[in-house]
Each structure stands twice: as C-alpha cells, then as structure tokens.
C-alpha positions, 0 to 999 in steps of 0.5 A: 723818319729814320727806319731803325735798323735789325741786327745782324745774323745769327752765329750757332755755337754758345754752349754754357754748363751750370750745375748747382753745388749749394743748397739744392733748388728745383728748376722752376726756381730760375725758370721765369726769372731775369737778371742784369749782371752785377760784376765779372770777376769782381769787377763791374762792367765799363762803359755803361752797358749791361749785360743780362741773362733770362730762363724762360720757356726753356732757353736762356736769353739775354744781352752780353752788353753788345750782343743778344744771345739765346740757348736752350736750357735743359734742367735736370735737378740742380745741374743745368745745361744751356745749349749747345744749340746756341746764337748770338747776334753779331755787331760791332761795338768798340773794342773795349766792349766786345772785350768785356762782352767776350770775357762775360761769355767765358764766364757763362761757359766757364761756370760749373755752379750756380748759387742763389742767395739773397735774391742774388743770382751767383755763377761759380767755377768748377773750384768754387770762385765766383765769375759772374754775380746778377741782381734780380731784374725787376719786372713790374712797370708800375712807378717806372717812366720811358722815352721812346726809341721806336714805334711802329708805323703800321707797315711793317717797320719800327721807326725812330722818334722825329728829332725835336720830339719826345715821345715819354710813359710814365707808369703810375702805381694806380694802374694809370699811364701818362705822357707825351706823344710827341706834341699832346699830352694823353693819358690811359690806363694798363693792365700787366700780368706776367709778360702780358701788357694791355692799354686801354684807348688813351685820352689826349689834348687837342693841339695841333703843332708844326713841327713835321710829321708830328702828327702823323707820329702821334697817330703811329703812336696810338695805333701801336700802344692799342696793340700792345699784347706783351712787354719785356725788360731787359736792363734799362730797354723796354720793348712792347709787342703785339700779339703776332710778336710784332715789335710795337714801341720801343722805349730807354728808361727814363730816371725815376721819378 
C-alpha cells in the first residue's frame, strides 16, 4: 500500500476583511454554515477544482482549489474580519491553477461586503460589485455515495486503496449504509447529527479473494469505519475521523445515484 502524503507547511499571513452593507444578519447566520464558490468575477473556475469557504468555531476554512486555508474570524455586527493570523498550506499545482487560486484569494482580502441572498453567499467590493458568489454546501450524507481514497491502517498512517480495488459507501436516506470493501459486500447502519458520524458494527459476506493484501485492507477498513466520531465535506471530499481527531477514511464523491 501506498502511504498518502501530508501537505506541506503552513504560511502565516491571510488577512481577509468582510462587512455586511445589505440587510443586517446576526454573526450565528454564517457561523456553522459552508459554501463551495460558484464564480470569481463572474467567471466559473477551470480545470475542475473547487474552491471552498467555512465558519466554524470562530475560523474560516476551506480550500482555494489548490491550497487549505484557515483564519480567525472575529464578527462584531455585520462587519467581519477573517484573520489576520491566518495559514495556508503550500503545494504546487499547475500554474493555470495557482492563478485562479491566487485571484480566489485577492477576492476574499479584496471584500468589503458580504450579502446572503437566496441561500447565496455573495462577497462584494468596497463599490458594490460582486467578487466572489458560493452555493450552499450541502451537508447531509443521506442519498449520497463515495469511493474511497484513503483509510487508516491502524499505525498511525492513512494509506492509499490497493489498485484493483474499490472500496465504495453509498449512503441511504433510511439511515443504512452499503458498499464494497475491497472484495465483500457489507452493510450497516449511520447516525449523523451535525459534524458527528457513528456506524454501527457492519455486516459482511464471506468471500475470500486473491488479489494481495485485499484482505488485510478490509480489516483496515472496518476497524476505522467503527471509529468514526465526526465527518466533513468539503466540495466532492468526504473525510471521516475518530474521536482523538484522527483522520479514519477518506472518500471522492461518486455520482449519484
């Protein structure tokens, strides 16, 4: 197995300022909430990456399609203020979208104003015009389905699926959850409140397959899904964790269903 590799160190310095010049909103209106971006200056992003923005528990998070970020957010009224003790990972990506990432970012310290309407999330200029638009990121897992890109192996390291392999979740809207683990097929049931995530003990067929470490993956696999504490969305990646903050599994939407 493939370990998965971290991202590179953090960089201090984004320093964002929103204040709200529409109808006035209290500061538990953005708190909890999520958004993947929509368009930049009126223009959609390229090359199928997404970038993201999230308040929660005081800081914005999120990805400018290359990068994670994170900031504090302090909210007095309608005016906000994201850092300026901010971070950002650091990988390279093709340069077509580190410039689109680049301009994201302006776009956030550019904004002056922020305006929800329609269940849109808008960042606006000091004049008014629209930088940035987000659709509301959609947080319940139920009628939703996943492959997995990593799992936990129990020491301390997320490792990459076996090649040949397909380890899936298809989440059902009656609390059920369904898939492959690598060679068996299992089943289970969820609980979802919030940000928190439980599985109870998932049934599976007993067939044996030969492809190597197959086996072994499955066993990584159930182990982790019975940690589960916590889940997060972001865009099309879903990332499960244990209740020490350990990162689980790992998983890329699939298309609905």
């Amino acid at each position: 197995m493939k370990t998965l590799q971290c991202t590179a160190p953090l960089i201090a310095g984004l320093l964002v300022t929103l204040s709200h010049a529409a109808a006035p909103a209290e500061a538990s209106s953005l708190e909890g909430t999520a958004w993947i971006l929509q368009s930049l200056g009126g223009r959609a992003f390229a090359g199928g990456v997404t970038a993201t923005l999230r308040f929660e528990a005081g800081r914005a998070n999120g990805t400018d399609g290359c990068n994670r970020y994170t900031a504090p957010v302090t909210i007095q009224g309608t005016n906000i203020t994201i850092g300026p003790h901010g971070a950002t990972t650091k990988m390279a990506c093709l340069p077509d979208i580190m410039k689109q990432s680049d301009a994201f970012m302006a776009a956030l310290s550019s904004a002056a104003r922020y305006r929800v309407s329609g269940g849109m999330l808008e960042l606006l200029s000091g004049d008014g015009a629209v930088l940035a638009k987000f659709d509301p990121q959609l947080q319940s897992l139920a009628g939703s389905s996943w492959s997995a890109t990593g799992i936990n192996n129990g020491r301390e390291a997320v490792v990459s699926v076996l090649e040949g392999t397909s380890v899936t979740m298809n989440f059902g809207k009656d609390d059920r959850v369904s898939g492959s683990a690598g060679c068996n097929n299992y089943t289970s049931t969820y609980r979802e409140h919030g940000g928190t995530l439980t599985f109870t003990a998932p049934a599976a067929t007993r067939r044996m397959c030969v492809i190597p470490g197959v086996m072994e993956q499955e066993k990584f696999f159930f182990k982790a899904l019975e940690s589960v504490a916590t889940m997060r969305i972001e865009a099309n990646d879903l990332e499960l964790r244990s209740s020490d903050g350990a990162l689980a599994l790992s998983f890329r939407r699939s298309a609905e269903r």
